[in-house]
N, C-alpha and C positions, 0 to 999 in steps of 0.2 A: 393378191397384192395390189391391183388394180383398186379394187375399191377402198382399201385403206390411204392409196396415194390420193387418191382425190378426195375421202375425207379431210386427209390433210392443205390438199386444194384450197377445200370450201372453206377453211380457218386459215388462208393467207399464207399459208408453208409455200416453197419454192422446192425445187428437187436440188443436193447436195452432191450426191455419191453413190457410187454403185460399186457391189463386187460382188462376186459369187465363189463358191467353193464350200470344201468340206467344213463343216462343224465338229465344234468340240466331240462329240457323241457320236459322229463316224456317217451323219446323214447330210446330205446336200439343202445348201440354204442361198438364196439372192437376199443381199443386207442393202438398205434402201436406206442414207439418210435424208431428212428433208430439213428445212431451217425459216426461220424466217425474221425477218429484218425488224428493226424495231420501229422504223420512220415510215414502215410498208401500211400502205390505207388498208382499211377491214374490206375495201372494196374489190382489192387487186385478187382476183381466185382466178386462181390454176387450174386445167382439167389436162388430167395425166391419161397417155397410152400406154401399154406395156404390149412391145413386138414379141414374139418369140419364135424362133424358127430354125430349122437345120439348111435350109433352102436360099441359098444368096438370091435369087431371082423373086422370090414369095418375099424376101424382105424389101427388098428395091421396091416392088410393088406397093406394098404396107406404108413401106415411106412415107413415098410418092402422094397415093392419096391423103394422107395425114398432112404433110408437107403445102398441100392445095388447098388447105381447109386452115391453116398458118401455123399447125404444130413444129413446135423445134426440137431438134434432136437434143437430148440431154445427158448421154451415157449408155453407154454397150460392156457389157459383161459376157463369160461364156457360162453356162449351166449347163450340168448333168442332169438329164429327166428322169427323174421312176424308172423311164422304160431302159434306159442305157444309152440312151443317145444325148450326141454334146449339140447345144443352140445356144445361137446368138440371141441375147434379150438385149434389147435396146427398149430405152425409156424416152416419150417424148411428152412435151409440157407443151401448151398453148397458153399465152396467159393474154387477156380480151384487151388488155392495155396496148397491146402492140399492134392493133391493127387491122387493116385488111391485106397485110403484103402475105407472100405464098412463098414457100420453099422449093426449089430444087434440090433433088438428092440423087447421088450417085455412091452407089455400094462397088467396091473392088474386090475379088479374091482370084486369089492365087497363092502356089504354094513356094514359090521363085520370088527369093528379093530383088532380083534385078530386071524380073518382069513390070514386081509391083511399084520398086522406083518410077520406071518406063512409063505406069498406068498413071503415075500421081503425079509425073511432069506435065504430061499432055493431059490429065484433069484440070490441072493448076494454071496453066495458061488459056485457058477458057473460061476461069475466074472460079473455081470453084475452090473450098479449104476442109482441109483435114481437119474433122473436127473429133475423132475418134479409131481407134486401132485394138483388135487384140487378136490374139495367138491362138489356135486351138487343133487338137487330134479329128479329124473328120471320120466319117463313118467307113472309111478305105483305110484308114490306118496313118494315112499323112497326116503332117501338120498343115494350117491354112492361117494364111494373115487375110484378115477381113477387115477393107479401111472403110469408113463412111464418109464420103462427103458432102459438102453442102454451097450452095449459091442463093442468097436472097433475091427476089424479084417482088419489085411494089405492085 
């Protein structure tokens, strides 16, 4: 899917939308739309990441280095893999127009809303914004809210 999103890069697409789940036909699919603007220069190309991971700490990581390199987070979905296990895919876009500023990121989880309230106060007052949330079964049988945040820095 990676290479198809940055085909659509290299002809000016922006990333849209993201969601994952079952398909008509009973197999697990991540639906990706992209779009592109009509006043957008032939010049403006995107180059897309796709994270994927069961591991909150492996993603903070993934971020992070993306983040330093001036990728933006673009959308988090959860996916079923082949093997039976549920990951967080997040999509992140760099587009060369914006710069040399860098990204901070900060990944939350927890299975407690009024932990993760707790975590997104005291992220938020150090400037940081939710820029993304979802819900999912983890490999112990819990559910888990997994928020990603983010802080620019020039």
């Amino acid at each position: 899917m990676e290479k198809e999103l940055n085909e659509a890069g290299d002809a000016g697409y922006q990333f849209s939308s993201v969601m994952g789940g079952d398909s008509a036909v009973g197999g697990k699919e991540v639906l990706v739309v992209v779009r592109k603007s009509a006043g957008a220069p032939a010049t403006e190309k995107r180059v897309f990441k796709l994270l994927a991971t069961s591991k909150t700490s492996t993603m903070q990581k993934e971020m992070q280095q993306l983040g330093d390199e001036g990728f933006e987070y673009q959308g988090q979905t959860v996916f079923q893999s082949a093997f039976g296990g549920r990951e967080v895919v997040v999509i992140m876009q760099r587009n060369p127009a914006a710069g040399g500023r860098t990204i901070q990121y900060q990944l939350l989880a927890t299975s407690k809303t009024s932990t993760m309230q707790k975590e997104l106060q005291e992220a938020g007052e150090t400037g940081f914004q939710l820029m993304g949330m979802t819900i999912s079964k983890t490999a112990i049988g819990g559910a888990e809210m997994v928020c990603i945040l983010a802080k620019v820095s020039q």
